[in-house]
N, C-alpha and C positions, 0 to 999 in steps of 0.2 A: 633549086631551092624547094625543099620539101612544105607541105602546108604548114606543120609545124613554125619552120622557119616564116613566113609571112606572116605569120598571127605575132612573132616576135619583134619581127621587125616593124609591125604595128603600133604594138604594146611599148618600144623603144619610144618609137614616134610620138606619141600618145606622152609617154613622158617626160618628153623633151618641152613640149608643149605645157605641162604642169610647172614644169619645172622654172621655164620662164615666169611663167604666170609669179610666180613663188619668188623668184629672185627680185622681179619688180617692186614687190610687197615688203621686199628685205627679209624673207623667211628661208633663202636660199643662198649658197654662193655656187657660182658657176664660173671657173678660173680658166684665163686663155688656154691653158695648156686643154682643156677638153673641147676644146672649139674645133675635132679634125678637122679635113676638108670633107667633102662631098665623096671622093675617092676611098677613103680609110675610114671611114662608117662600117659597120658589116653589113648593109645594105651594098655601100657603093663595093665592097670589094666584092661582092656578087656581081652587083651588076656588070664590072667591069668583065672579072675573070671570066664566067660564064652564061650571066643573064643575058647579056647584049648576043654574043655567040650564040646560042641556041634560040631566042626569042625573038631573035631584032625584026621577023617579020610582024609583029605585033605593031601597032598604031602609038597602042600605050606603053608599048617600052620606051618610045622617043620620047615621047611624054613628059614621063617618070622622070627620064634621066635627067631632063630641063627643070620639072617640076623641083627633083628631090635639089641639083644642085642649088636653084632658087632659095630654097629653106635652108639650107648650110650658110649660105650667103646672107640671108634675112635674121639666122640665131646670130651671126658674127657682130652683124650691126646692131642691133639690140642691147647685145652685152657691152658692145662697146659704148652704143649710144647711155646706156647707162652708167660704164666707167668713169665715163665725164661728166657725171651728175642730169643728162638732160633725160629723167626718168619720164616726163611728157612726151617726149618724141617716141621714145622706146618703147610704151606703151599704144601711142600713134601707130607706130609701126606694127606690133605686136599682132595689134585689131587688125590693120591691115592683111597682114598675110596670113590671117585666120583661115577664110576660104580657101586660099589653095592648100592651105596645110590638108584643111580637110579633105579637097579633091586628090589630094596626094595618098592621104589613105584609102579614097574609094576607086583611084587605079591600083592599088595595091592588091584590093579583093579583084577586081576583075581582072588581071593578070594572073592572079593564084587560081581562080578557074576556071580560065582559058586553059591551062597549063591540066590543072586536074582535069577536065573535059577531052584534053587529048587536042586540042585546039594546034592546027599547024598555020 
């Protein structure tokens, strides 16, 4: 993954997170069919293909991989918790995995400069 690619994969992240926010508000729709797994994200098909392969001695790639799937898993219930009218919980929820979304982005940078640093 080039830096490019991580500032994007950020910037996704970042909006996924607006995006919820937006949907709870009712100023959004976010329909099952965009809910991939954790795997067919363009994060996860890096990580799987070749991020894990070349990096996995990194601390934070294990990490990531737990973290990011966690958030795939936390947007599923959300929208669902929402489908079923319990906009309270969804938002409960929401606040909840606030912090690791954001810890999710700040192994993100430190992985992208492991990587640029030449870090083995």
């Amino acid at each position: 993954m080039k830096p490019a690619d991580f500032a994007a994969a950020r910037i996704k992240h970042w909006i996924w997170n607006r995006r919820l926010e937006q949907y709870l508000k009712g100023q959004e729709t976010i329909t099952e069919q965009e809910l991939v797994s954790h795997r067919d994200c363009s994060l996860g098909k890096w990580l799987y293909s070749q991020g894990m392969k070349e990096y996995s001695q990194f601390d934070e790639m294990w990490k990531l991989e737990k973290m990011h799937e966690k958030f795939h898993n936390d947007v599923k219930e959300i929208v669902m918790l929402e489908h079923h009218g319990e906009t309270e919980k969804a938002q409960a929820k929401l606040k909840e995995a606030q912090p690791e979304s954001d810890e999710l982005m700040e192994l993100m940078k430190t992985i992208e400069k492991k990587i640029l640093n030449g870090a083995k």
